[in-house]
C-alpha positions as CSV (number, residue, x, y, z in Angstrom):
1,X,-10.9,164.1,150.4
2,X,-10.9,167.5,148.5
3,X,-7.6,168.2,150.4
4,X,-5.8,165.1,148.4
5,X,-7.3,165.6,145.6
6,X,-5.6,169.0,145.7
7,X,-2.4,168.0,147.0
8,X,-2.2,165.6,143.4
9,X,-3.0,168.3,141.7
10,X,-0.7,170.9,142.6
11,X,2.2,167.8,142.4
12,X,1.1,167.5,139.1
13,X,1.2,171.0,137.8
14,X,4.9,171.2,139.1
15,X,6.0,168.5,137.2
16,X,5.0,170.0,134.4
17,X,6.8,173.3,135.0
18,X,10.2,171.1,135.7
19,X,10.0,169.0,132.6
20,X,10.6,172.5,129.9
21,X,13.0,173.8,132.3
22,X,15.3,170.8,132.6
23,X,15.1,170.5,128.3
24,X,16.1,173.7,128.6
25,X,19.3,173.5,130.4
26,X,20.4,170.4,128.6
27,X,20.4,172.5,125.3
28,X,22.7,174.9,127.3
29,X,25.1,172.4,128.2
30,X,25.1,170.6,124.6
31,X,25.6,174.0,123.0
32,X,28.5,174.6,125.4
33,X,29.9,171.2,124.9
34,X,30.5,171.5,120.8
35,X,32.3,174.3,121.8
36,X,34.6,173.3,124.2
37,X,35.3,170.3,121.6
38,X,36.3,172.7,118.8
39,X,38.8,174.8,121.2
40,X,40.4,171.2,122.1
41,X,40.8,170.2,118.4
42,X,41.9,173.8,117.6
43,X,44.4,173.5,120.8
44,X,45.6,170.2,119.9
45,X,46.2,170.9,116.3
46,X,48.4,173.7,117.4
47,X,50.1,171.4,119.8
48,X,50.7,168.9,117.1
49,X,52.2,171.3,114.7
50,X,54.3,172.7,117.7
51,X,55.8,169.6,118.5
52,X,56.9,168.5,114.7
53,X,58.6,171.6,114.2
54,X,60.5,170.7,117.5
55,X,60.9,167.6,116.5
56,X,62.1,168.3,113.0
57,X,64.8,171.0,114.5
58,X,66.1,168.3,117.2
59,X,66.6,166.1,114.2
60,X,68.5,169.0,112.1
61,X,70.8,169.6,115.6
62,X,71.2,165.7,115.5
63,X,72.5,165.4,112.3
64,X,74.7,168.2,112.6
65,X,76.2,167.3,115.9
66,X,76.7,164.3,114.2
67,X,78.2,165.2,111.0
68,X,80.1,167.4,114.0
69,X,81.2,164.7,115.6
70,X,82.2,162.4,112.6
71,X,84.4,165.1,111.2
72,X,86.1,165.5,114.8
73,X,86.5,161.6,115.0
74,X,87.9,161.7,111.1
75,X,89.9,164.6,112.1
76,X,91.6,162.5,115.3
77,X,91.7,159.3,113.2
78,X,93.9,161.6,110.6
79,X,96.0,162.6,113.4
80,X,97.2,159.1,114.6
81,X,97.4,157.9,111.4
82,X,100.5,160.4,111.0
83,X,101.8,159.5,114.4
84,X,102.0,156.5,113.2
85,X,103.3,157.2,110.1
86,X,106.2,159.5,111.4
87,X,106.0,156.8,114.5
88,X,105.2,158.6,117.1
89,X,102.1,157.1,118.4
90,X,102.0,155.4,121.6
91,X,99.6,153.3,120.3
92,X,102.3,152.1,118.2
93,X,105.2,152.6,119.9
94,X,104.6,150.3,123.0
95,X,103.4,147.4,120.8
96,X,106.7,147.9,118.2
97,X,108.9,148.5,121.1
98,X,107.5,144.5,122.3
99,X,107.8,142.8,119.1
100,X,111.2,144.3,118.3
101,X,112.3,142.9,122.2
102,X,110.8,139.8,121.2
103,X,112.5,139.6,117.6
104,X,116.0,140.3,119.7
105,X,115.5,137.3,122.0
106,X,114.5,135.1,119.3
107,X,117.2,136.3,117.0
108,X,119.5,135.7,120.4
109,X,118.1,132.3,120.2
110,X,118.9,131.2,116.0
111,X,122.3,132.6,116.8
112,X,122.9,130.4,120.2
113,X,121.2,127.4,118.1
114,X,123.2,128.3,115.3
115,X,126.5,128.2,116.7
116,X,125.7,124.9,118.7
117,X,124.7,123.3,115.5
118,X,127.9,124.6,113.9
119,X,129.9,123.2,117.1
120,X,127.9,119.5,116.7
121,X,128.9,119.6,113.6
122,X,132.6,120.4,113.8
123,X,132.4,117.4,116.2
124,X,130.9,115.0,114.1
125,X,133.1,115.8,111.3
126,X,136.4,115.8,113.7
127,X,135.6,112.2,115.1
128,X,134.6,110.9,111.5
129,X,138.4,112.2,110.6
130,X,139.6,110.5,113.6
131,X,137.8,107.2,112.9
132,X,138.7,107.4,109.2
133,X,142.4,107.7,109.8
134,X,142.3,105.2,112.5
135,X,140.7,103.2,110.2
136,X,143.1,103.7,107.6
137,X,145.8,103.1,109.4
138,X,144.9,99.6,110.7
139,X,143.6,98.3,107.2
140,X,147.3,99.7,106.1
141,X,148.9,98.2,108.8
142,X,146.4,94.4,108.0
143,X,147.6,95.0,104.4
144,X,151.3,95.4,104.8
145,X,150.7,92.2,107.0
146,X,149.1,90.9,104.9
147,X,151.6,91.1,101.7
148,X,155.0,90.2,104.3
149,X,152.9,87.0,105.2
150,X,152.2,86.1,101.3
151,X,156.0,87.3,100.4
152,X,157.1,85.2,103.7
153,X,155.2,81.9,102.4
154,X,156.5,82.1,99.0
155,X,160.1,82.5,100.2
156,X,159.1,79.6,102.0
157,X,158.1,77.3,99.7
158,X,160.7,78.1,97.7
159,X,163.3,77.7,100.4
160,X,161.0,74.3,100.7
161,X,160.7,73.6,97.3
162,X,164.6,73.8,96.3
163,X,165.0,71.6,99.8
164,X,162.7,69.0,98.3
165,X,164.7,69.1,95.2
166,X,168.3,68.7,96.6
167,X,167.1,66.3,98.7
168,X,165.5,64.5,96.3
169,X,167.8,64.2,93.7
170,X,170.7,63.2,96.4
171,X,168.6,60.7,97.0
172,X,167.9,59.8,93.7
173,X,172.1,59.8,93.2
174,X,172.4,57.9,96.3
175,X,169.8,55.2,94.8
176,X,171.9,55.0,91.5
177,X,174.7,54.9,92.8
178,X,173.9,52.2,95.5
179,X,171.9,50.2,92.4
180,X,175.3,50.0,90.4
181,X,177.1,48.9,93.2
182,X,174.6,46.1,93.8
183,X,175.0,45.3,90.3
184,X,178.5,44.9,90.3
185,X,179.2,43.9,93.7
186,X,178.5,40.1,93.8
187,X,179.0,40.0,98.1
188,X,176.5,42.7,98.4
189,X,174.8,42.4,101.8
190,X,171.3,43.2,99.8
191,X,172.0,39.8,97.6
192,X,172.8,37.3,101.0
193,X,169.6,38.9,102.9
194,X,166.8,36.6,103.4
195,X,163.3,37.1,103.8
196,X,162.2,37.5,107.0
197,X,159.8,35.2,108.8
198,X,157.4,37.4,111.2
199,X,154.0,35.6,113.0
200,X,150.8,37.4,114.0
201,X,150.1,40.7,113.2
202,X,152.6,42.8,112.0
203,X,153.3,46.5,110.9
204,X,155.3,47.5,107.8
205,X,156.2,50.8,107.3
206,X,157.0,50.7,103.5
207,X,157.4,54.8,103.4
208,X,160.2,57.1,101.3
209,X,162.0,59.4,102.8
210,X,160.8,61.9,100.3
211,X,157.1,60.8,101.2
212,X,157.9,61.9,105.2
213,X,159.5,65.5,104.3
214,X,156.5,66.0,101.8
215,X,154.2,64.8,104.6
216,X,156.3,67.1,107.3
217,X,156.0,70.1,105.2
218,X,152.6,69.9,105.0
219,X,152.0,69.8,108.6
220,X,154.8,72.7,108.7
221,X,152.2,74.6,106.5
222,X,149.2,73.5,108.1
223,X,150.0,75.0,111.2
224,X,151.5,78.5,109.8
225,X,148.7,79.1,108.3
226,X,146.8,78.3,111.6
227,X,149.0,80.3,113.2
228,X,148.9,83.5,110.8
229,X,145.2,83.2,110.6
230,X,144.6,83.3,115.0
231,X,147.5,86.3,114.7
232,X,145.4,88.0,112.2
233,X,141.6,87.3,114.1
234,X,143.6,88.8,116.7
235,X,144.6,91.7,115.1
236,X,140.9,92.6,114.1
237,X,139.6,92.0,117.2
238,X,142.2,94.5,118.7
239,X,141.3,97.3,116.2
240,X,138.0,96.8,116.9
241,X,138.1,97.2,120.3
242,X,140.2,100.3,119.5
243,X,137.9,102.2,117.1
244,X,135.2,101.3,119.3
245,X,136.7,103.3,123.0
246,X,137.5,105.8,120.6
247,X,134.0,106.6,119.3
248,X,132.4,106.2,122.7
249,X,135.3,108.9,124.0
250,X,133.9,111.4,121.1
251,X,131.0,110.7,122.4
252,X,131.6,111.0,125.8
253,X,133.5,114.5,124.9
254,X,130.0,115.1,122.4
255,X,127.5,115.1,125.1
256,X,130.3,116.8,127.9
257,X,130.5,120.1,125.6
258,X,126.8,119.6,124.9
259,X,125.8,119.9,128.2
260,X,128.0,122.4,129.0
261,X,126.7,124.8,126.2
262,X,123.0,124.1,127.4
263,X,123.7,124.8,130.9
């Protein structure tokens, strides 16, 4: 027993020897700690101001190099500006070289389109001409037609009018005299004829002479003018017919030359 009892003891007093030595070392190691901290703020302070000077001379190089660089680019801009004022750009040229081959073909183009429109109309105007001096010369010809059929039917009735007159007044002589003989001729065979006795129906033709030539002109006239008026449907139909195969040959001719051109 009085060997545990100074086994606990002896435990004991070493305890108490550790417990000063262990504050002892953490005051060490705090004291070495603060100053460790202040070499890190003083080093990273000095870093700091390191790297803003750095930083403010890479932005002085930037915008130098850049002002640099915008002067070169104003410089080169300059440059082809006067090429292409004094045209010597290729820039420009190859671009004005395309639209000036492109204004030649179109121009090419107006002037083909121009002449063909010139041609059409040249056409149209020729067969216009033609039609209007084939049309001028059939109404010419239906008019002189027309005034040697009226000149023709007033000869006629006058030849048919001085007819009707020397016939009728030899007829009118022939009755006188033929009255006066009857008068004075007692034997005439006129006095000694007797009436007639006819039975059933009967037809009396109780007509003048002068009545049958008026009614034989008329029928004369009737079918002149029948006659004048199928001569003259004909003749319109026939000019027709003409100045129609003479439009569609200008026309023909028209679209020929047309085709031509395009092809």
């Amino acid at each position: 027993m009085p060997n545990l009892e100074n086994g606990q003891n002896n435990t004991e007093e070493d305890m108490e020897q550790d417990i000063p030595q262990s504050e002892s070392s953490d005051e060490e190691s705090g004291s070495t700690e603060e100053g460790d901290s202040e070499l890190d703020d003083e080093e990273c302070e000095r870093r700091r101001n390191e790297c803003l000077e750095d930083m403010s001379e890479l932005e002085r190089q930037f915008c130098l190099f850049k002002e640099e660089l915008c002067k070169e680019r104003y410089h080169q801009y300059e440059i082809k500006l006067e090429e292409v004022r004094h045209e010597k750009a290729e820039e420009y040229l190859l671009p004005l070289a395309q639209l000036e081959n492109e204004s030649k073909v179109k121009c090419d183009v107006a002037a083909i389109f121009r002449e063909h429109k010139i041609w059409c109309i040249k056409v149209n105007f020729e067969s216009e001409e033609i039609a209007a001096y084939q049309n001028m010369k059939s109404e010419r010809a239906i008019l002189a037609d027309t005034v040697k059929q009226e000149l023709e039917d007033k000869i006629r009735r006058l030849e048919e009018d001085r007819n009707n007159i020397d016939i009728s007044s030899d007829l009118w002589h022939e009755s006188q005299s033929q009255k006066k003989k009857k008068k004075s001729d007692p034997f005439h065979r006129d006095r000694r004829r007797k009436p007639v006795v006819v039975s059933g129906p009967y037809i009396v033709y109780m007509l003048r002479e002068s009545d049958i030539i008026d009614d034989w002109t008329t029928i004369k006239k009737a079918l002149k003018q029948q006659k004048q008026q199928n001569q003259k449907r004909k003749i319109d139909y026939l000019t027709c017919m003409q100045n129609e195969v003479n439009y569609q040959l200008v026309i023909h001719a028209h679209y020929k030359t047309t085709s031509k051109i395009i092809s």
